[in-house]
VOPAGU-2260 file (C-alpha; in pm, 1 decimal, decimal comma):
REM VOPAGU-2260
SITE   aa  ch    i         X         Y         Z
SITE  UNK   A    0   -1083,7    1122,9   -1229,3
SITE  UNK   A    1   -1058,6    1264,5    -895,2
SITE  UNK   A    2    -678,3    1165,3    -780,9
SITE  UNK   A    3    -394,2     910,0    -910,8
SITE  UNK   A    4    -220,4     705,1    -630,3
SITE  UNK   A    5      65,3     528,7    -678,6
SITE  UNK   A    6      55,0     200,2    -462,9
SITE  UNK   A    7     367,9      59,0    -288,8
SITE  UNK   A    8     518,3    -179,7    -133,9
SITE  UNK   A    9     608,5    -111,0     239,8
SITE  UNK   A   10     754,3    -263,7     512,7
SITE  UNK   A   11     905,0    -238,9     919,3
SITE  UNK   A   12    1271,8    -106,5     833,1
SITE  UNK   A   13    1474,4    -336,8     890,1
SITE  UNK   A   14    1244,0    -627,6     768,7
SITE  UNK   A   15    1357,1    -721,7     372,8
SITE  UNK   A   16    1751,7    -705,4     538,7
SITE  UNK   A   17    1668,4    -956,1     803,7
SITE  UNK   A   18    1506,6   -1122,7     524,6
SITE  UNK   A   19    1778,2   -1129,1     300,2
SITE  UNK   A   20    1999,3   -1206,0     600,8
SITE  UNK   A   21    2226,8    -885,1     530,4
SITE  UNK   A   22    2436,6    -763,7     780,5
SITE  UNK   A   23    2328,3    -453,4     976,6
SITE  UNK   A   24    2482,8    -105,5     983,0
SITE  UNK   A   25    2518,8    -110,2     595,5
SITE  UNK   A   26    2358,1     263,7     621,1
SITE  UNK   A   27    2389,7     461,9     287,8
SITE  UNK   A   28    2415,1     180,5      42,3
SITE  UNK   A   29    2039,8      89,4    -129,7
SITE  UNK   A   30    1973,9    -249,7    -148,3
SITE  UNK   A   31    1946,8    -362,1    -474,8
SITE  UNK   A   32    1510,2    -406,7    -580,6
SITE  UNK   A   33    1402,6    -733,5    -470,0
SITE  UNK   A   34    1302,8    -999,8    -733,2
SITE  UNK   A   35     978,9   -1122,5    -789,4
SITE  UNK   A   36    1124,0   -1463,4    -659,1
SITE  UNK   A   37    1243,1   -1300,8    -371,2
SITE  UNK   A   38     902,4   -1092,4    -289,8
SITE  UNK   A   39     755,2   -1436,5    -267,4
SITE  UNK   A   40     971,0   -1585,0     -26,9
SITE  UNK   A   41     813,5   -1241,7     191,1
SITE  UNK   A   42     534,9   -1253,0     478,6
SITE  UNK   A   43     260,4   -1024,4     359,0
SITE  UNK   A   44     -12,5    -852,8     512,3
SITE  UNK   A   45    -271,6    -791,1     207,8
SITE  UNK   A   46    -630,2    -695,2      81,2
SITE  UNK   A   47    -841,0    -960,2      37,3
SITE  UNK   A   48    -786,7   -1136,4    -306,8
SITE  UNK   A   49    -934,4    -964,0    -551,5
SITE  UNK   A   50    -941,2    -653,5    -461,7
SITE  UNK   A   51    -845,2    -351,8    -720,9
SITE  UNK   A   52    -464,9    -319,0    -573,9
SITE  UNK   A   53    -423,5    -651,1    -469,2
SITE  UNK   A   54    -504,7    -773,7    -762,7
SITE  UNK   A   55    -264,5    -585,2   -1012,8
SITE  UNK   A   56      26,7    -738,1    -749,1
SITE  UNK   A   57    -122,8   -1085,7    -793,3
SITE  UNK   A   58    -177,1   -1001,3   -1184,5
SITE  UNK   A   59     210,3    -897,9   -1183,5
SITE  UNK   A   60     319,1   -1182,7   -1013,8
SITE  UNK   A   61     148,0   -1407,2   -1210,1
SITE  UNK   A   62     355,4   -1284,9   -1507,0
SITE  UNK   A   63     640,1   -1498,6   -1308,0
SITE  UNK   A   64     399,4   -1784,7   -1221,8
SITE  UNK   A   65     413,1   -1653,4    -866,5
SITE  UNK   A   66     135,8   -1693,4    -630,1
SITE  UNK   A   67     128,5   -1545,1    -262,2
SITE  UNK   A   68     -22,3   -1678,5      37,6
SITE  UNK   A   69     -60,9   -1417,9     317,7
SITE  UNK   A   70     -23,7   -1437,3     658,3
SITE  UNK   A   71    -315,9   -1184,0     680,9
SITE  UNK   A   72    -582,3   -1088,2     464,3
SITE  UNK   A   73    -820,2    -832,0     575,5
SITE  UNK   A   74   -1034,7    -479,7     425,3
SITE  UNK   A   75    -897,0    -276,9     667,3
SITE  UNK   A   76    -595,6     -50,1     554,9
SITE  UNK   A   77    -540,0      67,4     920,9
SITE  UNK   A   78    -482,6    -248,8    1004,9
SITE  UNK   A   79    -278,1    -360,3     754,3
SITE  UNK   A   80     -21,6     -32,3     808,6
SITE  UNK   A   81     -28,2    -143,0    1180,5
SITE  UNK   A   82      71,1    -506,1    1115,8
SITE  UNK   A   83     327,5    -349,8     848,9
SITE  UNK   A   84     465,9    -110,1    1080,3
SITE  UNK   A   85     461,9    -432,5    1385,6
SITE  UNK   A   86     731,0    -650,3    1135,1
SITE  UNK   A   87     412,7    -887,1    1044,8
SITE  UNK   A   88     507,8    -878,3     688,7
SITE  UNK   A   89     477,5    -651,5     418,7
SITE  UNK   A   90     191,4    -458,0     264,7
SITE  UNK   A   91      77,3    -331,1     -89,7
SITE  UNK   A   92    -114,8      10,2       9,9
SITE  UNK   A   93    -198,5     339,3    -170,1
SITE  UNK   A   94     122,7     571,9     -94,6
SITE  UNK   A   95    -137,8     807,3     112,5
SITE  UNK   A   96    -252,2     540,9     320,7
SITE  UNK   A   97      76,1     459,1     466,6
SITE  UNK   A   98     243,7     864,9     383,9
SITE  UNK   A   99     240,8     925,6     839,9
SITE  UNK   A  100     412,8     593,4     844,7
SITE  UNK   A  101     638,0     663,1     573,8
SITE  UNK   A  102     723,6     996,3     735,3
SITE  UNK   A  103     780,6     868,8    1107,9
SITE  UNK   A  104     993,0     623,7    1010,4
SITE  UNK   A  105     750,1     343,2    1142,5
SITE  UNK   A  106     757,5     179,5     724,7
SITE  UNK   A  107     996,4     216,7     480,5
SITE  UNK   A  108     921,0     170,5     123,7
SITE  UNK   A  109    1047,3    -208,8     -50,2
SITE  UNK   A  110    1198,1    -192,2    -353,4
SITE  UNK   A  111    1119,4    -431,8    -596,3
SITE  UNK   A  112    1157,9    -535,8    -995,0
SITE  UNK   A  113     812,4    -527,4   -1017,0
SITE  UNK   A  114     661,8    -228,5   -1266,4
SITE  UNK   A  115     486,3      64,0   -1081,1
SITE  UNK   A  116     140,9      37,9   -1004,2
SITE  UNK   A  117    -112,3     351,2   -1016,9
SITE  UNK   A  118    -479,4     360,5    -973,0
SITE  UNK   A  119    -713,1     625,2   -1039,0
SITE  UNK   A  120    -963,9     743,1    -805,4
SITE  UNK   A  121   -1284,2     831,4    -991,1
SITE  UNK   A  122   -1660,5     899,1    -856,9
SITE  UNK   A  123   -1871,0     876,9   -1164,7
SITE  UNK   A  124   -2246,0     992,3   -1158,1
SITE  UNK   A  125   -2489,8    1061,4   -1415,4
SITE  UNK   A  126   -2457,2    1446,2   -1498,1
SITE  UNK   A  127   -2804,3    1458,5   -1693,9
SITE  UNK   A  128   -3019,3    1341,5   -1403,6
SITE  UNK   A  129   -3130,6    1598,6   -1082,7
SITE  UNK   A  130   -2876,5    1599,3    -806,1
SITE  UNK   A  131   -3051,8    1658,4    -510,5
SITE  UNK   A  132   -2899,3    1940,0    -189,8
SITE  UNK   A  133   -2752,9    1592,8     -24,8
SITE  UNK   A  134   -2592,4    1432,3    -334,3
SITE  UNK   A  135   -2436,9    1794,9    -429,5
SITE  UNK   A  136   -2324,9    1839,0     -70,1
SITE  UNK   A  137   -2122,3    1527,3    -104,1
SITE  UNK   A  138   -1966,8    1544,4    -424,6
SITE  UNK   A  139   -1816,3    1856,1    -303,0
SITE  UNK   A  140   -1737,6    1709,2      30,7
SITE  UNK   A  141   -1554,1    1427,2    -190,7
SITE  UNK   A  142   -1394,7    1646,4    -447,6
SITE  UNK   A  143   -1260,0    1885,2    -124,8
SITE  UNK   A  144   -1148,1    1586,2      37,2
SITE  UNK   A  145    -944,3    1453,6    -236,7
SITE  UNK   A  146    -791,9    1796,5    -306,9
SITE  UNK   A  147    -620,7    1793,1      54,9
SITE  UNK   A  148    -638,9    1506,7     212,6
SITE  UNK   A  149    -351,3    1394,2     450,4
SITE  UNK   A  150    -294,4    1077,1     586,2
SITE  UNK   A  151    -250,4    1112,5    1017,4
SITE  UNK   A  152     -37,2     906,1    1240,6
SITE  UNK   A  153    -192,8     583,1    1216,6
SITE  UNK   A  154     -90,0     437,2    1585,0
SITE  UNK   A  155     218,0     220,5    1741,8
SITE  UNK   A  156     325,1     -94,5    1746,1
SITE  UNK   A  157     293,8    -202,1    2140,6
SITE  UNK   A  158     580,9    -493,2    2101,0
């Protein structure tokens, strides 16, 4: 195993209290975690189904006979952080795709009743067969990259 991510829920602050129709300027109290009944009344911006993370939240949602429909379904986790961080709904990402987001403020993290979700990131290969210069080279390139890899500013929303 190369790396455990947690995956999360995140969304344009501001978003699940316009949601819930809360007032604003209720800074310091923490909304209590949203519901899965409530998560589904959500826009989201998501993998496509059946993808690994995408599908533990449909597999957990399905526990309360709760399907979502997305507004968005697409590969790309760029784009999904940029529609997150625009207000288009909310997205279910690895924590170090959306971390720059996280940290300028452009996502905040949605709280929710739902049980944590972590995935392993593994690269499995076959140790008793040759590795050649080129497959060596990028298992360490891999490993390296795993050991400090940092999410950048992913871009603006241009509303």
């Amino acid at each position: 195993m190369l790396r455990e991510e947690e995956i999360v829920l995140v969304a344009q602050p501001g978003l699940i209290a316009r949601a819930r129709k809360e007032q604003p300027g209720t800074a310091g109290s923490t909304p209590a975690p949203l519901s899965p009944t409530e998560l589904a009344t959500l826009p989201f911006v998501l993998t496509e189904r059946g993808e690994s993370y995408r599908l533990e939240l449909d597999r957990a949602l399905a526990a309360y006979d709760i399907a979502l429909t997305p507004v968005v379904e697409t590969g790309n986790t760029e784009t999904l952080v940029h529609l997150a961080e625009c207000g288009v709904g909310v997205a279910f990402l690895p924590r170090f795709s959306v971390e720059g987001a996280l940290a300028a403020g452009t996502l905040e993290l949605v709280q929710s009743e739902l049980a944590p979700v972590r995935m392993a990131s593994q690269l499995f290969y076959h140790q008793k067969k040759w590795v050649s210069p080129l497959m060596a080279a990028f298992l360490a390139t891999v490993r390296e990259g795993f050991a400090t890899h940092k999410m950048g500013q992913l871009g603006t929303c241009s509303n």
